[in-house]
NUGU-917639 format. One line per field, with one value per residue: x, y, z of N, C-alpha, C, O, CB in turn; residue in three letters. Coordinates in Angstrom, 3 decimals, always signed. Each point is the difference from the previous one (the first is absolute). Glycine has a CB too. Layout:
# residues N
n_x <- c(X_...)
n_y <- c(Y_...)
n_z <- c(Z_...)
ca_x <- c(X_...)
ca_y <- c(Y_...)
ca_z <- c(Z_...)
c_x <- c(X_...)
c_y <- c(Y_...)
c_z <- c(Z_...)
o_x <- c(X_...)
o_y <- c(Y_...)
o_z <- c(Z_...)
cb_x <- c(X_...)
cb_y <- c(Y_...)
cb_z <- c(Z_...)
code <- c(ALA_...)
# end
This chain:
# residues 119
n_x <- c(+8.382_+0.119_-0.889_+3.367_-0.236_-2.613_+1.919_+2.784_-1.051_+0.394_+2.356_+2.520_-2.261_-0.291_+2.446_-0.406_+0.978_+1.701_-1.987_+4.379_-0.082_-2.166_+1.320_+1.633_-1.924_+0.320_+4.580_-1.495_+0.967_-1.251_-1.394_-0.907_-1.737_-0.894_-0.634_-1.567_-2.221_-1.242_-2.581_+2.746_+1.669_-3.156_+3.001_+0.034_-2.848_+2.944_-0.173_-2.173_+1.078_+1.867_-3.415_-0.459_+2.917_+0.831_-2.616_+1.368_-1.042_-0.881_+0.608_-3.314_+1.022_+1.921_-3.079_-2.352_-0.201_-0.885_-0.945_+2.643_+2.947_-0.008_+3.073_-2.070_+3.049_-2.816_-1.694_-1.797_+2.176_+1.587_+3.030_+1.129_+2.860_+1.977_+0.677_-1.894_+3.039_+2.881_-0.353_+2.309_-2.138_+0.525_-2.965_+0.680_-0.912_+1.934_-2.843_+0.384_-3.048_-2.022_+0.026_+1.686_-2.567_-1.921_+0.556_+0.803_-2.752_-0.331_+1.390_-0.969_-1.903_-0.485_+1.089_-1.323_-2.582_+0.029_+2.757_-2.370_-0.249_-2.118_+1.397)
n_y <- c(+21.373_-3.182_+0.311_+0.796_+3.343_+1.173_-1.477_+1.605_+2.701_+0.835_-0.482_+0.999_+2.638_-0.862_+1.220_+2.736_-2.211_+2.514_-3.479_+0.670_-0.016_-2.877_-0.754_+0.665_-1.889_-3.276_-0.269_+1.464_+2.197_+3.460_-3.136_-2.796_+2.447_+1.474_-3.118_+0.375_+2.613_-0.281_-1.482_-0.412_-1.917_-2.111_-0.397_-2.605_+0.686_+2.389_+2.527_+0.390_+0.394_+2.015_+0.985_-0.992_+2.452_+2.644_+0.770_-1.001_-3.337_-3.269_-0.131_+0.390_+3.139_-0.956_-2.060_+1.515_-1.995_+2.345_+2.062_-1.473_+2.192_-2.159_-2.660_-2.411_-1.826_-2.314_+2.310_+0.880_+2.435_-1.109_-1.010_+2.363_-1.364_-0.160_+2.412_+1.282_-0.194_+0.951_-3.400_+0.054_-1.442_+1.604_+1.302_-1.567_+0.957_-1.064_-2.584_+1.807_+1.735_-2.130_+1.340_+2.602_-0.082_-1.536_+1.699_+2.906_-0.743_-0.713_+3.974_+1.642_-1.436_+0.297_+2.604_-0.223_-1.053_+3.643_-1.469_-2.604_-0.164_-1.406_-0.785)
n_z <- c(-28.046_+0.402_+0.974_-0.297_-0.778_+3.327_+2.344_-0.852_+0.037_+2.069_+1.499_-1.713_+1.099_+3.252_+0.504_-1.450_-2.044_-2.082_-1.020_+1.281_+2.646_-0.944_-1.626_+2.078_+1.954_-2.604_-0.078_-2.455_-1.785_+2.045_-1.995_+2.307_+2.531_-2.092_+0.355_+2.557_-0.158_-2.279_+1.329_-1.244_+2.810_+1.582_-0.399_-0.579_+1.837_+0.722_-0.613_+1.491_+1.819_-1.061_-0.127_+3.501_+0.544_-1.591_+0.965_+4.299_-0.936_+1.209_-2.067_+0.717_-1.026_-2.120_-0.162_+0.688_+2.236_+1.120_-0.898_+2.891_-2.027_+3.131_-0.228_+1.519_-0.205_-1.314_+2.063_-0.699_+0.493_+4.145_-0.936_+1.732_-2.372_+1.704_-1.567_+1.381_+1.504_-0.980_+0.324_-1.106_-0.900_-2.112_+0.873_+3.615_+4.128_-0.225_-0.504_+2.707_-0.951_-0.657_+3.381_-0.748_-1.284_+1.057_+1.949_-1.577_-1.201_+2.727_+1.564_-1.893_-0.474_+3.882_-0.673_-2.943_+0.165_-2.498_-2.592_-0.473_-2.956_+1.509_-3.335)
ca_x <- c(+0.963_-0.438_-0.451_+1.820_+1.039_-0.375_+0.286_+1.542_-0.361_-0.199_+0.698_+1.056_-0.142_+0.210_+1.306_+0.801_+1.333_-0.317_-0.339_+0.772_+0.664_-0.155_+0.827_+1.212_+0.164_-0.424_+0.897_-0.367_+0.288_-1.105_-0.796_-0.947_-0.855_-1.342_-0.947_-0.481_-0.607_-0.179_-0.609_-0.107_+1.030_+0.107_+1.443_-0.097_-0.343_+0.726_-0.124_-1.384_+0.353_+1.009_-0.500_-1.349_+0.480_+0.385_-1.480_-1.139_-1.519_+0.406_-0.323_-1.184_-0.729_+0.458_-0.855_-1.103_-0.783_-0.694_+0.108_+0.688_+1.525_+0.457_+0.465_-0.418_+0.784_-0.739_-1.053_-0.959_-0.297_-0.563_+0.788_+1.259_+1.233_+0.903_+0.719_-0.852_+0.145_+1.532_+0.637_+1.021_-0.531_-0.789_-1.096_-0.340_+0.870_+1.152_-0.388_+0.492_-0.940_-1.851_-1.039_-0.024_-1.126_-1.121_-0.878_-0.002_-1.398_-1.670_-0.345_-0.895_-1.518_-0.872_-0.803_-0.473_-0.831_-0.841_+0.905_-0.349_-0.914_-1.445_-0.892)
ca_y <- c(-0.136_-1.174_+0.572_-0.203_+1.405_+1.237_-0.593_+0.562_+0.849_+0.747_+0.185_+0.744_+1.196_-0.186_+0.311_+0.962_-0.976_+0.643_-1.238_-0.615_-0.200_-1.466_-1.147_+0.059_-0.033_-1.414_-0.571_-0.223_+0.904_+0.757_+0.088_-1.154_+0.364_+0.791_-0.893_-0.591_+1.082_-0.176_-1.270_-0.906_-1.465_+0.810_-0.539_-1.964_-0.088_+0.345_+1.179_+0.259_+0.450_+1.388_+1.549_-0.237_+0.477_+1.073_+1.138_+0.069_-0.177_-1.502_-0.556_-0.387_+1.384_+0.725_-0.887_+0.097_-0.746_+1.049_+1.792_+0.573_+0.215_+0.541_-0.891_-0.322_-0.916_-0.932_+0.210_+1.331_+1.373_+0.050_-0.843_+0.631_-0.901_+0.162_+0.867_+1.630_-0.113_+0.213_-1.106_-1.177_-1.270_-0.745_-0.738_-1.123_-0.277_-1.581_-1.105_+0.434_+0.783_-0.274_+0.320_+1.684_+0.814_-0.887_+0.506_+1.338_+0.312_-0.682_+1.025_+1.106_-0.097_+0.057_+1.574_+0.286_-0.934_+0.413_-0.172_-1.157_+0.421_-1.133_+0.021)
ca_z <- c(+1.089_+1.585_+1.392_+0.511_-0.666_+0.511_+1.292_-0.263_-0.414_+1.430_+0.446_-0.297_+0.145_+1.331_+0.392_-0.645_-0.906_-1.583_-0.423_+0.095_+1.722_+0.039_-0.498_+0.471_+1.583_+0.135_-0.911_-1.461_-1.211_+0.202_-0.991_+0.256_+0.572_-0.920_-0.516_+0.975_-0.404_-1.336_-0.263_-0.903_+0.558_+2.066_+0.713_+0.527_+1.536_+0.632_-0.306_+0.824_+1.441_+0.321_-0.305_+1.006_+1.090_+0.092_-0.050_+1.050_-0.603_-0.616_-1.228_-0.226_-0.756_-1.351_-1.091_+0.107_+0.851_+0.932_-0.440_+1.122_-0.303_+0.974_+0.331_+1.272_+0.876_+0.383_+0.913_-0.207_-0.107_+1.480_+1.221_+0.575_+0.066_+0.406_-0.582_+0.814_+0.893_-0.003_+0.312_-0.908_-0.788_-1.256_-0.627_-0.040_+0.963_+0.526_+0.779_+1.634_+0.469_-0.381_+1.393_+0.727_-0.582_+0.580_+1.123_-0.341_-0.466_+0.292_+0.996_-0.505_-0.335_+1.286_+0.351_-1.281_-0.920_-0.486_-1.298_-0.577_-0.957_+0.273_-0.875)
c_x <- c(-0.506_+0.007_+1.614_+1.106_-0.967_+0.505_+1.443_+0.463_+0.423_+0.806_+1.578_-0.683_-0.297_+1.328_+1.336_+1.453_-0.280_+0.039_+1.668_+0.623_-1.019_+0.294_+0.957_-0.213_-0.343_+1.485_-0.197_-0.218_-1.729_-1.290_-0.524_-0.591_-0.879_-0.903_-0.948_-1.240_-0.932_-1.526_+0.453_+1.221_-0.681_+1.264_-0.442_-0.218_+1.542_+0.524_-1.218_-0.172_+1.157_-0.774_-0.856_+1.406_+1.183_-1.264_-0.884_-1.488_-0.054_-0.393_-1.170_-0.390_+0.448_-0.993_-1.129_-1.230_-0.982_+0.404_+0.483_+2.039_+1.072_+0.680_-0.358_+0.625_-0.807_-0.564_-0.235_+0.499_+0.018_+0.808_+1.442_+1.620_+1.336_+1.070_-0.041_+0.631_+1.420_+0.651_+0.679_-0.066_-0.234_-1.704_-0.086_+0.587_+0.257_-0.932_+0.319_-0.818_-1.383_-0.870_+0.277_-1.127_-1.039_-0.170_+0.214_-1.022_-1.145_+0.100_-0.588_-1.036_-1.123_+0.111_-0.363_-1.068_-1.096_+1.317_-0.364_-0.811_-0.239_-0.271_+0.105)
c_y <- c(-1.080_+0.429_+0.020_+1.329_+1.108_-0.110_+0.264_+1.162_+1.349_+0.111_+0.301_+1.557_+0.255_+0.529_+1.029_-0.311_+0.746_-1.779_-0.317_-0.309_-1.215_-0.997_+0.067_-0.641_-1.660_-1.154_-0.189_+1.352_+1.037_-1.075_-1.501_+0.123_+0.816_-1.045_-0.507_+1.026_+0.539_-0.996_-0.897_-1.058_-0.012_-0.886_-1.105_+0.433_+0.679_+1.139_+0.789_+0.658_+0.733_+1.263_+0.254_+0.941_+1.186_+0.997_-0.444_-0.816_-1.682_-0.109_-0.552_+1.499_+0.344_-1.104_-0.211_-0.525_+0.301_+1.377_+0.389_-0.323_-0.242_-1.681_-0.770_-1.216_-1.021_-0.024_+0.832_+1.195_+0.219_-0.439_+0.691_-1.358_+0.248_+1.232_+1.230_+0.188_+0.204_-0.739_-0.603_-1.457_+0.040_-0.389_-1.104_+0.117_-1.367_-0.815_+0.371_+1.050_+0.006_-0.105_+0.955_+0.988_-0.214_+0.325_+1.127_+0.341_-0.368_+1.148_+1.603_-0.144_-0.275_+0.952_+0.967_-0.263_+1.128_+0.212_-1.423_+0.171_-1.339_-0.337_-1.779)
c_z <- c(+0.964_+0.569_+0.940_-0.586_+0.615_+1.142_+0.012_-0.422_+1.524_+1.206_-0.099_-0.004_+1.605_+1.063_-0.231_-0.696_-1.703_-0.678_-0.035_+1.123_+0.597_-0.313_+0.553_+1.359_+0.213_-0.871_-1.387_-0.750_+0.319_-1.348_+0.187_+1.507_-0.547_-0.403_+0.895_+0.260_-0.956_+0.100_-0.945_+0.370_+1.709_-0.106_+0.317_+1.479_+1.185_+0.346_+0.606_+1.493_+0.167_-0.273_+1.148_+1.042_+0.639_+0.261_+1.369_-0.039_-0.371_-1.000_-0.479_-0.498_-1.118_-0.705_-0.035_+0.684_+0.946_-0.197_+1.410_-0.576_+1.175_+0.105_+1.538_+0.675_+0.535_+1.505_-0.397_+1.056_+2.238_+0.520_+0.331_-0.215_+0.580_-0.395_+0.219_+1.221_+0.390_+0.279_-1.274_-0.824_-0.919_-0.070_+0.948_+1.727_+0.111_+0.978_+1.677_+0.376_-0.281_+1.640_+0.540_-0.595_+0.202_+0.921_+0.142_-0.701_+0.800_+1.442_-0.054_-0.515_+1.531_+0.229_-0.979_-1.055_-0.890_-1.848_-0.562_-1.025_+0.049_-1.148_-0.076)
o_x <- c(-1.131_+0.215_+0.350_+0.988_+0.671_+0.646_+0.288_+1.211_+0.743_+0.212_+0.668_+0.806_+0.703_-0.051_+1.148_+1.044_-0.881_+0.352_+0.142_+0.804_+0.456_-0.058_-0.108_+0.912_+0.093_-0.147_+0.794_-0.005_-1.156_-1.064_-0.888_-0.155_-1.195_-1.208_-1.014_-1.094_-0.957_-1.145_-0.478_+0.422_-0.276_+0.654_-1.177_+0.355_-0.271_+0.558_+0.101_-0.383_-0.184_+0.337_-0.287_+0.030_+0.568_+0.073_-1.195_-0.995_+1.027_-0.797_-0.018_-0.776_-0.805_-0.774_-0.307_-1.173_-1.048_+0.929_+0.019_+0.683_+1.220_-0.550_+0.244_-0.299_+0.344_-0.032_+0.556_+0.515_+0.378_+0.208_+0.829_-0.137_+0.110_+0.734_+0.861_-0.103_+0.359_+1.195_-0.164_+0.695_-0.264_-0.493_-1.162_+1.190_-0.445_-0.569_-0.998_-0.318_-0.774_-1.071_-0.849_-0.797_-0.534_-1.174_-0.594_-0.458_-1.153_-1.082_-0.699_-0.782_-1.106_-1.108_-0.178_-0.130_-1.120_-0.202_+0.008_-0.739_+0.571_-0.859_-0.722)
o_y <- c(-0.037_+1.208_+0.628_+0.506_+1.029_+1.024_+0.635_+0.211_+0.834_+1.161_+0.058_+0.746_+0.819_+0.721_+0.164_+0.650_+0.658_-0.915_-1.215_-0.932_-0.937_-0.979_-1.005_-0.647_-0.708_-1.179_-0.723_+1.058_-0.324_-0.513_-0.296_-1.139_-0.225_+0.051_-0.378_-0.365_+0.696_+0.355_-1.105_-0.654_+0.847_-0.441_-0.361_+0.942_+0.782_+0.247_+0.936_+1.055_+0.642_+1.082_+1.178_+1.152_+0.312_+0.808_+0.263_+0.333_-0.650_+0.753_-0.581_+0.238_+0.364_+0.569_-0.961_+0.373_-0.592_+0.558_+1.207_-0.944_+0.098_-0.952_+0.483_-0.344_-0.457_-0.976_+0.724_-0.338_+1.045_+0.254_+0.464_-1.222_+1.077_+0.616_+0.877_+1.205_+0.245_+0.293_-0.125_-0.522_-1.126_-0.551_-0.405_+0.252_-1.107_+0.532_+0.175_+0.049_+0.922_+0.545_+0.450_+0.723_+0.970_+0.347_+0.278_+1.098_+0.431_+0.412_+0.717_+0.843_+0.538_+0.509_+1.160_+0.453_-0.486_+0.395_+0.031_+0.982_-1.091_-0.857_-0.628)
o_z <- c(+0.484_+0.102_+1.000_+0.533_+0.072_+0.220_+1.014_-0.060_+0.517_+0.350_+1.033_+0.556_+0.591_+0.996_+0.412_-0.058_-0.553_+0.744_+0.133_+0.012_+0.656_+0.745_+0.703_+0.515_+1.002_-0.323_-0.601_+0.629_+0.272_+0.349_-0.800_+0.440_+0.193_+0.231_-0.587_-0.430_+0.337_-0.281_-0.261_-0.954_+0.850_-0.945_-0.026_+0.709_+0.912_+1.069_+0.794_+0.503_+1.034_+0.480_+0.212_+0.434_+1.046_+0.926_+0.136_+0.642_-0.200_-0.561_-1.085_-0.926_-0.857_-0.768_-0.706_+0.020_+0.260_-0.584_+0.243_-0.396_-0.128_-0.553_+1.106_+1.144_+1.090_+0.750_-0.826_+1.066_+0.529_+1.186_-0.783_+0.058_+0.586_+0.774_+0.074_+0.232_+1.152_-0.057_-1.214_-0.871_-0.422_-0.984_-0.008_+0.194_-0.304_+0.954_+0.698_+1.188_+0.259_+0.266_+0.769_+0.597_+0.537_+0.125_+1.042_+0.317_-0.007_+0.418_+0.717_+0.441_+0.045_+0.171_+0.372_-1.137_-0.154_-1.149_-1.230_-0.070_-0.027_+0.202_-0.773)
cb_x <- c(+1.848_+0.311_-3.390_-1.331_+0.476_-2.493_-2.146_-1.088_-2.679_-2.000_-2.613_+0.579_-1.422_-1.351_-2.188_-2.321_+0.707_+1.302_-2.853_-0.939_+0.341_-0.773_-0.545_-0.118_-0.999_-3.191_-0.344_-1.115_+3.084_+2.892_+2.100_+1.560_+2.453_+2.583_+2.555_+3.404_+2.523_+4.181_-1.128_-1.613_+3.366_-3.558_+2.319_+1.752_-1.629_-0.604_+1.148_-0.047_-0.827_+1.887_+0.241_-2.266_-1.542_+1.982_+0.822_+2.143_-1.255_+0.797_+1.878_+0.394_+0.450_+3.731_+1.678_+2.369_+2.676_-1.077_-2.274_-3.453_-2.110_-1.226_+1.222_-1.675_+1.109_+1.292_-0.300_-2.791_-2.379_-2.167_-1.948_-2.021_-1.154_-1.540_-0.917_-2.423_-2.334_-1.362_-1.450_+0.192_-0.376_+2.924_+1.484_-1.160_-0.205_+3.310_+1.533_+2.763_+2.501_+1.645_+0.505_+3.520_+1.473_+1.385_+0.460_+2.511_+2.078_+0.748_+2.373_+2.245_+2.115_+1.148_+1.376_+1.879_+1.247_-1.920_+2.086_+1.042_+0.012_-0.357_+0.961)
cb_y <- c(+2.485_-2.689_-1.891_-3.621_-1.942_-0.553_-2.464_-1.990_-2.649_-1.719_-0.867_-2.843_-0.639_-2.541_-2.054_+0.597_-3.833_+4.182_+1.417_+1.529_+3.948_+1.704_+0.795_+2.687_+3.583_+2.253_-0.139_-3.294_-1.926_+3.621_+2.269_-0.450_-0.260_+1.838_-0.126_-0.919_-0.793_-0.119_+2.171_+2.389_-0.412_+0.738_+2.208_-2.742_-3.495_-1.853_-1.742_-3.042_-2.452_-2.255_-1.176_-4.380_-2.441_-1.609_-0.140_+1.900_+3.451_-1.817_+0.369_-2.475_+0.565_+0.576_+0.082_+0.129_-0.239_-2.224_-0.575_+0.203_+1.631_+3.491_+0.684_+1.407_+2.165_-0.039_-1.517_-1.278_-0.988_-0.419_-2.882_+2.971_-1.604_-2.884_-2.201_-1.475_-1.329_+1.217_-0.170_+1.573_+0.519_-0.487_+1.050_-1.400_+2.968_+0.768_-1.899_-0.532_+0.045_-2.502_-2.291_-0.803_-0.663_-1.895_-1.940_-1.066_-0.650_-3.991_-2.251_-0.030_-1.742_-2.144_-1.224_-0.393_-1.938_+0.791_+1.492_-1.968_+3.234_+1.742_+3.474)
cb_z <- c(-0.706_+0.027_-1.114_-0.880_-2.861_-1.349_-0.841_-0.332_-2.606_-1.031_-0.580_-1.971_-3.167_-2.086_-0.374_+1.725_+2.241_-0.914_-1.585_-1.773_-0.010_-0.583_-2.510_-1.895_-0.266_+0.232_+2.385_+0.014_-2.535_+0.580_-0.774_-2.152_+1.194_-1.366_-0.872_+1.298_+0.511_-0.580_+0.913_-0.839_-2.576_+2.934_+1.010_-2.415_-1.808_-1.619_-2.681_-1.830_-0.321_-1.245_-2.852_-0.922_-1.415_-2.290_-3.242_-0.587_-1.053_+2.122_+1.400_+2.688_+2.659_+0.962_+0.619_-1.419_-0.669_+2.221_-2.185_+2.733_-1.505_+1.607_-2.892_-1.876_-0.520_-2.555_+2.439_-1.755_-3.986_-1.267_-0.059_+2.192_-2.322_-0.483_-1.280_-0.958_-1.357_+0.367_+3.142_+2.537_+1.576_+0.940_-2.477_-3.238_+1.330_-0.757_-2.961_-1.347_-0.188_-2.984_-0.180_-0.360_-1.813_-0.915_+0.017_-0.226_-1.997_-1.396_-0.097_-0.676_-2.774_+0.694_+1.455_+1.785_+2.144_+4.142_+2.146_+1.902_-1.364_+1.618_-0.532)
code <- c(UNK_UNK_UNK_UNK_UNK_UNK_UNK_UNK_UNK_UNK_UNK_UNK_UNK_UNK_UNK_UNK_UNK_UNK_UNK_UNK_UNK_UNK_UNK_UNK_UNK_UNK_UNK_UNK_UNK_UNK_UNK_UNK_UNK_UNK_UNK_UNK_UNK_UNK_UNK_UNK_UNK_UNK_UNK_UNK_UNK_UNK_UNK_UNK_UNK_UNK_UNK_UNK_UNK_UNK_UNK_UNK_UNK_UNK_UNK_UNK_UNK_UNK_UNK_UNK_UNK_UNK_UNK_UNK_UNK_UNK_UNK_UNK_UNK_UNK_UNK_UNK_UNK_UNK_UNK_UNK_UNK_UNK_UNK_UNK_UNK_UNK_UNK_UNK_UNK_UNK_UNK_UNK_UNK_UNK_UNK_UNK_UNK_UNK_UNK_UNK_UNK_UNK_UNK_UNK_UNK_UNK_UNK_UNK_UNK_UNK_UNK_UNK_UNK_UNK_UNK_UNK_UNK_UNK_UNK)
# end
């Protein structure tokens, strides 16, 4: 068995899925997801990622790149963002508010300076 059919494996049981309501839930034939399962077919990249993002997970883990399953959206684990936060940006503030914030951080950190990281 691969490392991609135990990893698919797993998180369909994870979710308490049956191997055909997963297929179903992915538009394809129960019996070519078994294969997948099986080992003996995988899926095209495009496919891949519909399975990542059905099962909550990326496509570096179902495939073995990493043994972390957890989705991190290209940050680590500390940084806080917009989305944490329930804003609307995206990820990206608006130009009109880059110095509101700037000096909203830099005022909290002067009465805060033990949050700075010295390293």
């Amino acid at each position: 068995m691969s490392v991609f059919s135990e990893r698919l494996q797993k998180r369909r049981l994870l979710k308490d899925w049956s191997k055909s309501s997963t297929a179903e839930k992915l538009g394809i034939s129960a019996q070519r997801y078994s294969n997948w399962e099986y080992g003996s077919r995988q899926p095209d990249y495009d496919m891949l990622t519909q399975i990542a993002e059905l099962f909550d997970t990326t496509t570096d883990y179902l495939t073995g790149k990493t043994d972390d399953p957890d989705l991190h959206t290209g940050k680590d684990n500390d940084t806080l963002t917009w989305e944490d936060l329930g804003m609307p940006y995206k990820g990206k503030i608006p130009e009109e508010l880059k110095a509101t914030y700037a000096d909203i951080a830099k005022g909290y950190f002067k009465r805060h300076p033990e949050y700075l990281n010295k390293d």
